[in-house]
KEVO-647129 format. One record per residue (C-alpha): x, y, z; chain; residue in one letter. Coordinates in steps of 0.5 Angstrom, whole numbers, plus 2048, in hexadecimal, padded with zeros to 3 digits. Example, Ala and Ser with C-alpha at 12.3 -4.5 7.8 and 13.67 -1.06 7.14 Angstrom:
2
 east north  up chain resn
  819   7F7 810     A    A
  81B   7FE 80E     A    S
//
This chain:
257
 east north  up chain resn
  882   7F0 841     A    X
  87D   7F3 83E     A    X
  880   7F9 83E     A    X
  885   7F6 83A     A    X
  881   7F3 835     A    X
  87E   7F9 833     A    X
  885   7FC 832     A    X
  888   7F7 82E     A    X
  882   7F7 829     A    X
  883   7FD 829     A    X
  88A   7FE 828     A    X
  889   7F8 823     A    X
  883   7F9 81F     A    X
  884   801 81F     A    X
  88A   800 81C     A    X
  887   7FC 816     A    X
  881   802 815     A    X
  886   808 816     A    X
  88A   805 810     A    X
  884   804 80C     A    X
  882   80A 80E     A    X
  888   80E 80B     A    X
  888   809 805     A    X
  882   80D 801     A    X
  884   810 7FA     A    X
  884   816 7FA     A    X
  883   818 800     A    X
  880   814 806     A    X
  879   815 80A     A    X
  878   81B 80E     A    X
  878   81A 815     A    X
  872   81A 817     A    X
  870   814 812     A    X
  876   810 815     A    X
  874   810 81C     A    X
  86D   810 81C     A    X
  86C   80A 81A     A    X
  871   806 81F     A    X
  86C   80A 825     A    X
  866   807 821     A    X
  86A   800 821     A    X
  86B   801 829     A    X
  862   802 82A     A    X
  861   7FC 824     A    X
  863   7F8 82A     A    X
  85D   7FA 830     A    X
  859   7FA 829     A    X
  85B   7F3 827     A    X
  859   7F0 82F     A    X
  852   7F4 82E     A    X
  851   7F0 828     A    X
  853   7E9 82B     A    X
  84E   7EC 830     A    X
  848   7ED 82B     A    X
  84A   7E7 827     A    X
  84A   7E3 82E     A    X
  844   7E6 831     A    X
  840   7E4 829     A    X
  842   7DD 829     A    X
  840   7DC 830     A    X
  839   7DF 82E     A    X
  839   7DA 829     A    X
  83B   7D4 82D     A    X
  841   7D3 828     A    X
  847   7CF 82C     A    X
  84D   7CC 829     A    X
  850   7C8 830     A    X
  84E   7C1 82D     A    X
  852   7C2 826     A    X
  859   7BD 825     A    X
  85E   7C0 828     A    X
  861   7C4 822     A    X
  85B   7C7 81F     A    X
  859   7CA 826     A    X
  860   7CD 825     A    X
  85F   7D0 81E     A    X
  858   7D2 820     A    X
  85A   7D6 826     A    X
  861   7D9 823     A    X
  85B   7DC 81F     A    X
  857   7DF 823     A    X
  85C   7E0 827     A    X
  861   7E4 824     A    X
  861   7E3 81C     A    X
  85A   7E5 81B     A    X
  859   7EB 822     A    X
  860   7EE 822     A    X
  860   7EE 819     A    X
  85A   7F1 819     A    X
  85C   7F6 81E     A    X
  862   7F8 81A     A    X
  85D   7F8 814     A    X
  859   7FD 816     A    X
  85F   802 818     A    X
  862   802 811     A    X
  85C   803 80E     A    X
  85C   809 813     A    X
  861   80B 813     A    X
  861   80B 80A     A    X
  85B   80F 80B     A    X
  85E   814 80F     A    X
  863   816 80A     A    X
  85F   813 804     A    X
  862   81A 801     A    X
  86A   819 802     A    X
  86A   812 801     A    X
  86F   812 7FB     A    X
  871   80B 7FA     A    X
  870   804 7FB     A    X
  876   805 7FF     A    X
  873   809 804     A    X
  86E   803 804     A    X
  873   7FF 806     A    X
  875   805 80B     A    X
  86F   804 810     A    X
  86E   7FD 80F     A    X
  875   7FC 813     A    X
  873   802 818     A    X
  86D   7FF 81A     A    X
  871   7F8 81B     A    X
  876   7FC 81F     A    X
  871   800 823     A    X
  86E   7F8 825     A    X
  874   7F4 826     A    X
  876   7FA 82B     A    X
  86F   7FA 830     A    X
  86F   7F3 82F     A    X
  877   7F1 830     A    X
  875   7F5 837     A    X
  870   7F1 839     A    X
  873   7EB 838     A    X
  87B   7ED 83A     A    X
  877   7EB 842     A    X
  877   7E4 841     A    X
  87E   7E5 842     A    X
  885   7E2 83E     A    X
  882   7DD 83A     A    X
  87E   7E3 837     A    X
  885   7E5 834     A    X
  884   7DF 82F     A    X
  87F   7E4 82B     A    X
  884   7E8 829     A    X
  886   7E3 823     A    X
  87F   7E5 820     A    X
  87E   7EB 823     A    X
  87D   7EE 81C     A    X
  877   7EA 81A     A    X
  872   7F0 81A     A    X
  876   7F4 817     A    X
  877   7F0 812     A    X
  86F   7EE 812     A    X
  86E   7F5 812     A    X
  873   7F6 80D     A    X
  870   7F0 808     A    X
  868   7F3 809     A    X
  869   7FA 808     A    X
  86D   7F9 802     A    X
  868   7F5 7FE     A    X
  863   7FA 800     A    X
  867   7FE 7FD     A    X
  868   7FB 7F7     A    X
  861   7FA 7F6     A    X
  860   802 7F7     A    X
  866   803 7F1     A    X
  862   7FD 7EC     A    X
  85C   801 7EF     A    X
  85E   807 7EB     A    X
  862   805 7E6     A    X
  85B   801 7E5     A    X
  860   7FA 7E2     A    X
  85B   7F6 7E7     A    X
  85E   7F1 7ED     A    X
  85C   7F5 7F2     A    X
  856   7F1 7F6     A    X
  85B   7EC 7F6     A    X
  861   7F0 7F9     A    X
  85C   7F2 7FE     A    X
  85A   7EB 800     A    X
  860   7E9 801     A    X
  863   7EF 805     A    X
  85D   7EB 80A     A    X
  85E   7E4 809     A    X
  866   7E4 80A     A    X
  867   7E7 810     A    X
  862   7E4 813     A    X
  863   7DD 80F     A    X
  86A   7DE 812     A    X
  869   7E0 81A     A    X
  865   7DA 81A     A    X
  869   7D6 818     A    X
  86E   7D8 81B     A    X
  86B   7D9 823     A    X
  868   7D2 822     A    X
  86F   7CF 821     A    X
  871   7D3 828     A    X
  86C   7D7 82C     A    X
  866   7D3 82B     A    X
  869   7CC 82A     A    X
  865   7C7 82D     A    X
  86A   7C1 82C     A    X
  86F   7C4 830     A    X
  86A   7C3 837     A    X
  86A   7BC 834     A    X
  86A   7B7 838     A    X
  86D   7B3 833     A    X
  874   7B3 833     A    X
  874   7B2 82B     A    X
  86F   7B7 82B     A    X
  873   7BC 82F     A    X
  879   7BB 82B     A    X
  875   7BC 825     A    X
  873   7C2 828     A    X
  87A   7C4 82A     A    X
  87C   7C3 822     A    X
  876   7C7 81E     A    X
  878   7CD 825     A    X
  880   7CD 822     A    X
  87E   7CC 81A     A    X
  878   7D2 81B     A    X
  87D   7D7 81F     A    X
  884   7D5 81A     A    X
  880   7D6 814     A    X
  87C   7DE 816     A    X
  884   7DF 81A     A    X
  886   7DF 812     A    X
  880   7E2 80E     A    X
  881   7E8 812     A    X
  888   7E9 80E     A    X
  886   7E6 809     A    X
  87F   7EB 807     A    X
  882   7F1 80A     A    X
  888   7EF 806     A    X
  883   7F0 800     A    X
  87F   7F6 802     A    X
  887   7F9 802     A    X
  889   7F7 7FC     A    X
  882   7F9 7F7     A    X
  882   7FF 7FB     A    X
  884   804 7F6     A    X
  87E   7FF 7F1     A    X
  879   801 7F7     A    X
  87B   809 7F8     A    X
  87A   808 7EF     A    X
  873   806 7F0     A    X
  870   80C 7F1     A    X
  869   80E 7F1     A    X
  86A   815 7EC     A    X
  86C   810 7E7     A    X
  86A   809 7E7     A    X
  86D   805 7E4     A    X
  86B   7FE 7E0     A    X
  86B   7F8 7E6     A    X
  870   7F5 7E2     A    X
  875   7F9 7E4     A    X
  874   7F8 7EB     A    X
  87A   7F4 7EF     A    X
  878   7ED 7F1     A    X
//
């Protein structure tokens, strides 16, 4: 099973990066700057376990612990630490890599946007592995199987902004750099504490385990359609992007909403 989750996704989601990929104006990135970061997205996720690890250990150190807190904060709490804050901040520090390593060729903000989603792609791969052995019922990820890639997708395009504003020196980049943290993350941990960590789904409460049940539903439905509604927004401001160039930066005003 778990070999075919990997083949899915990346079938799915390799698709989706090959088309981004070509639909850089005037010409697309170099191979290299195109692979490289879908290997660093697959090492983000060891990463991302040896953070939770150090988090985990900190807390421990400082007789932190959530286990009395209502059902639905404990569950936003540990959707945090579990995986908006560890597996966000993972990803964060290979995009940052990554825009580093290839500070001398990155044209656009669209090549921002570019390594956001290979990151995002080279988690879901290493991550949809692990999670293929807990056997059929690891399918249903695969109607949001493009969240990182769309998280990816969402932080590195306003480190991108903030790096064209930067430049143009229009002002409104300490915000787009705030944001590229606290979205992702704001909406990972929203997301796992409606499923992964949603504590009301133990309940012993009927009513509370229907509640649960709901919030699971509603949370899956709402991601499974903003994945084609954000790369449907990336694909159609593509070309707005690929224009916000670094040589020549122009007015924020300018760039697509």
């Amino acid at each position: 099973m778990a070999i075919i989750q990997f083949v899915l996704t990346l079938f799915l989601l390799g698709t989706v990066y090959v088309r981004m990929v070509r639909r850089e104006t005037p010409e697309p990135v170099s191979r290299a700057q195109a692979v490289l970061p879908v290997v660093f997205g697959i090492i983000a996720v060891p990463v991302s376990f040896l953070l939770l690890a150090l988090v985990g250990g900190l807390l421990n150190l400082a007789g932190i612990s959530f286990t009395g807190l209502p059902a639905v904060p404990r569950s936003v709490v540990g959707a945090f630490f579990l995986a908006g804050f560890t597996e966000e901040t993972a990803k964060l520090l290979f995009i940052l890599l990554t825009v580093f390593l290839f500070r001398r060729k990155i044209r656009n903000v669209y090549e921002y946007i570019l390594i956001g989603a290979a990151v995002g792609f080279g988690f879901a791969l290493l991550e949809e592995f692990f999670y293929g052995a807990d056997g059929i019922l690891a399918l249903f990820r695969l109607f949001t199987v493009g969240a990182h890639m769309i998280f990816g997708m969402i932080m590195a395009g306003h480190l991108g902004a903030a790096a064209w504003k930067k430049a143009a020196g229009t002002g409104g980049a300490t915000l787009d750099s705030v944001l590229a943290v606290v979205l992702p993350m704001t909406i990972h941990t929203l997301f796992d504490a409606s499923n992964a960590t949603n504590r009301l789904l133990n309940s012993d409460d009927d009513v509370e385990q229907l509640i649960g049940m709901l919030i699971a539903l509603a949370a899956t439905v709402i991601l499974f359609a903003a994945q084609f509604i954000i790369i449907r927004r990336f694909k159609k401001n593509a070309e707005k992007y690929c224009g916000m160039t670094f040589d020549r930066a122009q007015p924020a005003g300018h760039a697509p909403s």
